[in-house]
C-alpha positions, 0 to 999 in steps of 0.5 A: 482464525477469523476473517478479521485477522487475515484482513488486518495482516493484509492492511498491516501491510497495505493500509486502505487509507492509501487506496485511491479516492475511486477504488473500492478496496476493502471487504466485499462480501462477506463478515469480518467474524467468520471463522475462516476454512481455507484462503483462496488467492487470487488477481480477480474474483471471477465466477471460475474463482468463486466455483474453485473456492467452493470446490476446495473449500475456502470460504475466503477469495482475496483478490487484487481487483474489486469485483465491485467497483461501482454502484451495484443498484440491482443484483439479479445476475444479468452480468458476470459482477451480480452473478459473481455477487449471488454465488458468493453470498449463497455460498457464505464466501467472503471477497476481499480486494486489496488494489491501488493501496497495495500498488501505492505501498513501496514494496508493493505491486510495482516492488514484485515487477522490479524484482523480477528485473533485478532493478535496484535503487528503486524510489517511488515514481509519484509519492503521495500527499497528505499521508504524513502528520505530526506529533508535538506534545511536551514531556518532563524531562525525566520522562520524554524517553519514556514516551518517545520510546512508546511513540516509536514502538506505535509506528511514529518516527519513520523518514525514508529509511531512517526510523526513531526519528525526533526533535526534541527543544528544551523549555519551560511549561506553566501550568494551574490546577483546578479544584479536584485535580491530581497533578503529576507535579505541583499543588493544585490552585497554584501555577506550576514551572516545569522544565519539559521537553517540546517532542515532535514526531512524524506518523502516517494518518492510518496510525492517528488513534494508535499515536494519541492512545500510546501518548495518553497511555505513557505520559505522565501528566493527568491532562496531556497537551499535544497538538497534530497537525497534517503536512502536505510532504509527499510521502516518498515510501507511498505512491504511484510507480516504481523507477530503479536501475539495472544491475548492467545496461543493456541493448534495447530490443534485449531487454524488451525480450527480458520483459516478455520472458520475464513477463511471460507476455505473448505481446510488448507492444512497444515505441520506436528504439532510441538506439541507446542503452537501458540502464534506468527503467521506470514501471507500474502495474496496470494501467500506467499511462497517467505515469509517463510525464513522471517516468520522463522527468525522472529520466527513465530509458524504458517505461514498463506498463499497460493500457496505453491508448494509440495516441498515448504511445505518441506522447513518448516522443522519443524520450524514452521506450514505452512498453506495453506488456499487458495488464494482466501480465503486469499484475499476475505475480500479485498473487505470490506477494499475497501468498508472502504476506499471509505466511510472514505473518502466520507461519503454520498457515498455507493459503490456496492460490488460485489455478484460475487463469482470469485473464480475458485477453488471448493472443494469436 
C-alpha cells in the first residue's frame, strides 16, 4: 500500500477543502508514493513521536496537529518544529496532519467528545458557508434516471440526512447542429425540439470534478449544457462545535465530575453554577472560546472547551457554564477516531497508535 492510499481514506473522510484558511493540513513531510511499513497515530508529531516510529518501524505519523503551521524560513534545528523536520526527512518518515477539516466534519473531533457523553440529537454549532453548489444540467427524458442515478452515485444529492435528493421541471429544449456534429438526437443543420427534463442537484465543492466527469460520462448528448453555480447555504453537516442533549438531566457539579472522569482531566476549570440542571451541553475540541456566543444563542446549559483566556470566562455571564478541560484533554481520543477510519476502510490493516503521551502541560 502507498502513502497516497492512507491519504485519500483520511480526506475521504474529512476533506481538506473543509480546513480553515490558517491551517496547514495535509502532507508534510514525506512522498505520496512511498510504499508504507507501518502507520503510527498520533494527537502531535513530536521528536518522541518520530523516534517511536523509527523504533517500530513506520515510515508514516498521522497526527491531529501540523507540526508545521507556519512559515519554516530556516531548518538547522534550533527548535523543536526544525528538529521534528530533520529527523523526519533523514529518516524517510512521512508527516501527515488532519486538523480543523477533521474538527469541522459532523462525525468528527467534536462527534468522539459527544460520544463519550452520551449526548444525543447532536447538530453542528456554527455550520459552514460556500461548502455547497449546484448542478443544473438537462436531460431527455428517457434518460434523466440514468444520469440522476450517476450523479448520486458521485456524491450529489445529499441535504442533512436525507440523500438522492433532486428537482426535476419539465421542458422543452432547442438545439442546431453544426457541420461534422453527431447529435444524440436531430439532423444536423436543422433546429431540433426535444422534450428534456431541467435536473438540479446539490454536491460539496470537494466533489466538483468527480460531478462534471460523471455528468459528461452519462449523459447522452455529444455537448452536454449544465451549469454550477455556488450557494452561500451553511452547510449544516460541516462546521465548528457540536450541541446535543443528555440522555437525563443532571446536577451541575455531577456532571462536571462526569466531564473530568470521562476526560480523564487533572483540572475543569470552570464559571460560576447556575443552580440549574444540565440538560443540553455544547462542546468543541481545542481551543473554543470564539464558540461561546454560538453556544449561548443555541441555549447550551454547560460549554465544554479549552484555552479560555481569564477575561473570556467572564463573557459566560451567567447564561450558561463554561468548562475548561484542557486542550490536550479534549483532543486525546482523536487518535482512536484515526484508528476507526483506517480499519473501516482497510480491514486486514492495523496501524500503530502511539504510546507517546504529547502533552506539554502537568498538573500538581
Amino acid at each position: 500500500m502507498k502513502i497516497k492510499e492512507i491519504i485519500q481514506a483520511i480526506e475521504q473522510f474529512a476533506p481538506l477543502q473543509y480546513q480553515e484558511s490558517y491551517d496547514n493540513a495535509g502532507l508534510i513531510f514525506g512522498r505520496a508514493e512511498q510504499e508504507v511499513t507501518n502507520v503510527l497515530l498520533t494527537l502531535d508529531a513530536t521528536e518522541a513521536v518520530i523516534d517511536e516510529a523509527i523504533s517500530r518501524g513506520c515510515n508514516l505519523v498521522i497526527a491531529h496537529h501540523p507540526i508545521v503551521f507556519g512559515g519554516l524560513k530556516k531548518i538547522n534545528g534550533n527548535n523543536y518544529v526544525e528538529r521534528v523536520a530533520i529527523k523526519a526527512i533523514k529518516h524517510d518518515i512521512a508527516v501527515y496532519a488532519a486538523h480543523t477539516n477533521l474538527d469541522n466534519v459532523h462525525n468528527g473531533v467534536c462527534a468522539v467528545m459527544a460520544n463519550r457523553l452520551g449526548l444525543e440529537q447532536c447538530r453542528v454549532l456554527q455550520p459552514k458557508r460556500g461548502l455547497l453548489k449546484k448542478l443544473f444540467t438537462f436531460v431527455p427524458e428517457a434518460d434523466v434516471e440514468k444520469v440522476r442515478a450517476a450523479l448520486f452515485a458521485a456524491g450529489a444529492g445529499h441535504i442533512g440526512n436525507y440523500s438522492e435528493c433532486s428537482f426535476n421541471g419539465a421542458g422543452e429544449g432547442t438545439f442546431k447542429g453544426d457541420k461534422g456534429t453527431d447529435p444524440y438526437v436531430g439532423t444536423p443543420g436543422k433546429r431540433h425540439f426535444e422534450a428534456e427534463i431541467k435536473l438540479e442537484v446539490i454536491f460539496p465543492v470537494y466533489l466538483e470534478g468527480k460531478i462534471v466527469q460523471t455528468l459528461l460520462g452519462h449523459h447522452p448528448y455529444e455537448e452536454v449544457a449544465y451549469d454550477i453555480v455556488s450557494l452561500d447555504n451553511a452547510y449544516q453537516q460541516v462546521g465548528s462545535g457540536l450541541i446535543g442533549i443528555l440522555p437525563e438531566a443532571m446536577d451541575e457539579m455531577q456532571f462536571l465530575q462526569y466531564v473530568k472522569t470521562q476526560f480523564q482531566t487533572g483540572c475543569v476549570k470552570y464559571t460560576p453554577l447556575r443552580g440549574r440542571l444540565v440538560k443540553q451541553v455544547a462542546l468543541c475540541g481545542g481551543a473554543g472560546s470564539f464558540l461561546l456566543k454560538q453556544a449561548i444563542g443555541a441555549g447550551a446549559d454547560v460549554y465544554i472547551s479549552s484555552d479560555f483566556k481569564y477575561h473570556e470566562f467572564f463573557d459566560a455571564d451567567n447564561q450558561l457554564v463554561i468548562a475548561d478541560i484542557g486542550h490536550f484533554e479534549s483532543e486525546q481520543f482523536t487518535v482512536e477516531l484515526f484508528y476507526h477510519i483506517l480499519t473501516e476502510k482497510f480491514r486486514n490493516f492495523a496501524p500503530l497508535k502511539s504510546t507517546i503521551k504529547t502533552n506539554p502541560v502537568n498538573y500538581l
